[in-house]
C-alpha positions in Angstrom: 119.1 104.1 108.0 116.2 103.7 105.9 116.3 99.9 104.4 114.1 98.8 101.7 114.0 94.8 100.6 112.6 93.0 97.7 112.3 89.6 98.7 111.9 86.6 96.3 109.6 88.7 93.6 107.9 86.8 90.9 105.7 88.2 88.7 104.5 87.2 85.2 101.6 87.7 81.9 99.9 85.0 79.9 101.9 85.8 77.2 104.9 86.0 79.3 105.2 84.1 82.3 108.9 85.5 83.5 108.9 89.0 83.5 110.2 89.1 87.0 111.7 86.0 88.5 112.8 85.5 92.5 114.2 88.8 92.2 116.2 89.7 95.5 117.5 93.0 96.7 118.4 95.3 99.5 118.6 98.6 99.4 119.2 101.5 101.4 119.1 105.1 102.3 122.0 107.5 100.9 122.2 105.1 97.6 121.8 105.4 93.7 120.7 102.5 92.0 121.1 101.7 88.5 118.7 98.9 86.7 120.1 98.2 83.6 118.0 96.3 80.6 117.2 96.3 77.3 113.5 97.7 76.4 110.5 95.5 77.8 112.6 93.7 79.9 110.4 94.5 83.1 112.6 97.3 84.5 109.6 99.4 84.6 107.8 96.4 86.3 110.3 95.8 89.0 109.4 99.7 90.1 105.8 99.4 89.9 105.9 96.0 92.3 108.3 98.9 94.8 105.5 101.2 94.3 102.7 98.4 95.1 101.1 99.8 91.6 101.3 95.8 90.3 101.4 92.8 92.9 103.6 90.2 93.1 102.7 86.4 92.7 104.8 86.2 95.0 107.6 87.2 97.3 107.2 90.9 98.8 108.6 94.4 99.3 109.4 95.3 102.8 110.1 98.7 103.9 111.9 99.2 107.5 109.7 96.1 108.5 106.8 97.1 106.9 105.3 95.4 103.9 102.2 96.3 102.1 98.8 94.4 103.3 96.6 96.6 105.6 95.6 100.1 104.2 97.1 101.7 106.9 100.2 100.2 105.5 100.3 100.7 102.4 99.8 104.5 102.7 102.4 105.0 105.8 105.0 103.3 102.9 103.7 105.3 99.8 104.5 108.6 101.8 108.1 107.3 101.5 107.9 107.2 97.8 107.5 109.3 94.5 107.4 107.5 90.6 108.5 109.9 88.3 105.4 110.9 86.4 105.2 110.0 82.3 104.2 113.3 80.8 100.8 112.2 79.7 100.3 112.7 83.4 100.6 116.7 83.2 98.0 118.9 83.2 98.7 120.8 80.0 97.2 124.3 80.6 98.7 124.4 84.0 101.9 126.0 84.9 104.8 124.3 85.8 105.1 125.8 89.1 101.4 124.7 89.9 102.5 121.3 89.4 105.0 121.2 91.7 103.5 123.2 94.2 100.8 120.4 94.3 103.6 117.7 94.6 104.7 119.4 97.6 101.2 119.7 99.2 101.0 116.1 98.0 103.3 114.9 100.0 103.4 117.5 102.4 106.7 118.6 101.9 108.0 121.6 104.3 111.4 121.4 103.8 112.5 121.8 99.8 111.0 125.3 98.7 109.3 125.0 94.7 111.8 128.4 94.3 114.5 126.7 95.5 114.4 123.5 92.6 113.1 126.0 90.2 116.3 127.7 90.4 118.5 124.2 90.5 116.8 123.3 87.3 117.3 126.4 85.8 113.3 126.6 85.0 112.8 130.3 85.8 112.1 131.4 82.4 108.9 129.0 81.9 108.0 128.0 84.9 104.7 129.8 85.1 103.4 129.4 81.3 100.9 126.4 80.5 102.9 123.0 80.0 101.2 122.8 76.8 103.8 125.2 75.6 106.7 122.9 76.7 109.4 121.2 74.9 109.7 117.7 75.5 112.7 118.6 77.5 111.4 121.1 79.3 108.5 118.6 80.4 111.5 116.2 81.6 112.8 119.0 83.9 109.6 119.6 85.0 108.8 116.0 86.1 112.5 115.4 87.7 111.1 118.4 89.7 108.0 116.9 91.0 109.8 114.2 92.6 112.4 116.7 94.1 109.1 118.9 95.0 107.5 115.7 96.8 111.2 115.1 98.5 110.4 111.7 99.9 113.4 109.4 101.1 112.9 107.0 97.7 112.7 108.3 94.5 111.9 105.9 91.8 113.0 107.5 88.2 111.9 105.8 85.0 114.7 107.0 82.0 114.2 110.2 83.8 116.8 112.0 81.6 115.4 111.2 78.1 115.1 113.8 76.3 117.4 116.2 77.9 121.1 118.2 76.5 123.8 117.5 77.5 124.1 120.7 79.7 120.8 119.6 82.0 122.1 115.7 81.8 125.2 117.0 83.5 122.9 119.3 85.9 120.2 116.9 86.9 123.4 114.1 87.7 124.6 116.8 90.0 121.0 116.9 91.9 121.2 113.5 91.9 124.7 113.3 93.5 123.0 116.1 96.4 120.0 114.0 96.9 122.0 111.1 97.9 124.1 113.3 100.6 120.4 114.1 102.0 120.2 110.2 102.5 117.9 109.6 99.8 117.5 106.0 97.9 117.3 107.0 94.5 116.2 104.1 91.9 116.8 104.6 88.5 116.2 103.1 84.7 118.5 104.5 82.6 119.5 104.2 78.6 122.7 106.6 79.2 125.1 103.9 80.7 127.9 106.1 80.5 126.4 108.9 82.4 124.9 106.3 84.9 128.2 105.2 85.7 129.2 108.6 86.5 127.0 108.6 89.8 125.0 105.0 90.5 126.7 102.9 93.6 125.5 100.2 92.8 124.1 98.7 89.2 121.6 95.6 88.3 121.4 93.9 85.2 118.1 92.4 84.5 117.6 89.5 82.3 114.7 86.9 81.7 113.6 88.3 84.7 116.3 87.7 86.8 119.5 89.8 87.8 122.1 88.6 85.8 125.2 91.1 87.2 125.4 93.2 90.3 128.5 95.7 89.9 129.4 97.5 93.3 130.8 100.9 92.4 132.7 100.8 96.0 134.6 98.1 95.3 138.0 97.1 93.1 136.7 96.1 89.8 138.9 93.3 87.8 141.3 94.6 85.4 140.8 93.9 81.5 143.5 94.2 79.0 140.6 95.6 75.9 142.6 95.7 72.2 140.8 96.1 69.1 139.4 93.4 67.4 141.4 93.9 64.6 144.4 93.0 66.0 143.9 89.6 66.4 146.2 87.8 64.2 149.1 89.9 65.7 148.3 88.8 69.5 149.6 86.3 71.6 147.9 82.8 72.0 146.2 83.8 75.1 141.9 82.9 76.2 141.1 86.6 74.4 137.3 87.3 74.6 135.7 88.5 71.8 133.3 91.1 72.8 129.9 92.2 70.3 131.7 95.8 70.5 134.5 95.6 68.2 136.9 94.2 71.1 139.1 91.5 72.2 139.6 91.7 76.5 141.5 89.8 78.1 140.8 89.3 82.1 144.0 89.7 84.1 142.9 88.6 87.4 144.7 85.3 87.1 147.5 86.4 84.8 151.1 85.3 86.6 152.7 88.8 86.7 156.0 87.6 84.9 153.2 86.8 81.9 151.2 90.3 82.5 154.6 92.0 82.2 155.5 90.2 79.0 152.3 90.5 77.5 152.6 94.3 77.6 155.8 94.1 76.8 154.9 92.7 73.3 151.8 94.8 72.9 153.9 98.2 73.0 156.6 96.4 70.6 154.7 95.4 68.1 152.7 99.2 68.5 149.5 97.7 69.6 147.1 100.1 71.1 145.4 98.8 74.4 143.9 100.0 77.2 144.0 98.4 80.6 140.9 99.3 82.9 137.6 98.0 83.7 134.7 97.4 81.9 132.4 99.4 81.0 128.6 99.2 81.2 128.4 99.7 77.7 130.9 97.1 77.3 128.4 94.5 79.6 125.5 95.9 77.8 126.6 94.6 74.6 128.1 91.4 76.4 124.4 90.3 77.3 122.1 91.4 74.9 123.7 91.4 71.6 122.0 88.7 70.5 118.6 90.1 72.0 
């Protein structure tokens, strides 16, 4: 198993001196990973220190033992990766299908045909015109199939999915979800927390440089009871948290059960709607960085 570490990361500007701060993490093969931050909150940094593209002032990246220093190195560890390209990056009076056949003699991949993720991105009908003639989601498609054409074990993708319907959001999740049965580490920024839910194992929270909430998709999340916030004069005198969303949540972790059951009790009495689940990552979104 393929184990990649970021070990005590600092990094910082002039202007701002904690864009990444003793930053920790391991992660491994057969994984997605969600990073989850407002804009210019140095999510795009953290995968540029992976890719070795900015260095740390201090702390380092390790890679199965390896770390970057000698040349030797750093290439053996940048043939296990692929950054989703920014469009600017496209040649635009080449075809799609020349860029990822390039990709794949890039990285000298043998094993994932460019017919093959043509067809799983459904890019048959303009594959072979210029890029210039692209859409902006078209362009998206086509860069989500570079990486898939490079087919290295970590894929780092930077709001890969902007742009896109809802029909290829669906479609390139569903890639996503196949890539990880390969055994791929898949690392991912993403603005579409609902749909990131749908598929990430594991999800970060950056802020001030520094991860501020680590949810484990594999694992029990606590229970809320989440009322509108509306209803607050007709609840019970209970430590309600008012949430930048419109909600009031109550944890029940440490709710005596004869309390839980009277609580609900009185909720479907007095015909108060509630739901009783787990957070959302929209819901934490707006938890820590309303006031951003």
């Amino acid at each position: 198993m393929m184990e990649l570490q970021l070990q005590n990361l600092v990094l910082g500007f002039k202007n701002k001196p904690n864009v990444i701060h003793d930053i920790s993490l391991t992660m491994t093969s057969g994984s997605i990973v969600g990073i989850v931050a407002p804009n210019g909150t140095g999510k795009t940094t953290l995968l540029r220190l992976i890719l070795n593209d900015l260095k740390p002032q201090s702390g380092k990246v390790v890679l199965d033992g390896q770390t970057y220093g000698s040349q030797k190195h750093t290439l053996a560890m940048h043939r296990q990766m692929c950054l989703f390209p920014v469009q600017d990056d496209l040649y635009p009076d080449l075809s799609g299908k020349a860029h990822l056949a390039y990709y794949a003699r890039l990285w000298q991949n043998r094993t994932k045909s460019v017919k093959q993720i043509i067809n799983a991105l459904d890019m048959q009908d303009y594959v072979n015109q210029p890029v210039r003639t692209y859409s902006m989601g078209m362009k998206q498609r086509l860069c989500f199939g570079m990486v898939m054409a490079a087919n290295t074990p970590i894929m780092l993708l930077d709001e890969f999915m902007n742009g896109l319907d809802t029909i290829n959001v669906a479609r390139m999740s569903q890639i996503l979800r196949g890539l990880r049965a390969e055994g791929k580490l898949i690392i991912t920024v993403s603005h579409l927390l609902n749909n990131l839910q749908g598929y990430a194992d594991f999800i970060y929270f950056m802020r001030d440089g520094k991860i501020i909430k680590t949810i484990d998709q594999h694992e029990q999340q606590p229970l809320y009871i989440q009322v509108a916030a509306e209803e607050a004069n007709r609840l019970p005198r209970m430590p309600w948290q008012h949430y930048p969303n419109g909600m009031l949540v109550l944890p029940i972790n440490n709710l005596p059960g004869e309390h839980f059951n009277q609580l609900l009790l009185g909720l479907a009495a007095h015909h108060i709607a509630f739901k009783l689940a787990p957070l959302d990552l929209e819901t934490y979104f707006n938890e820590f960085y309303d006031a951003d």
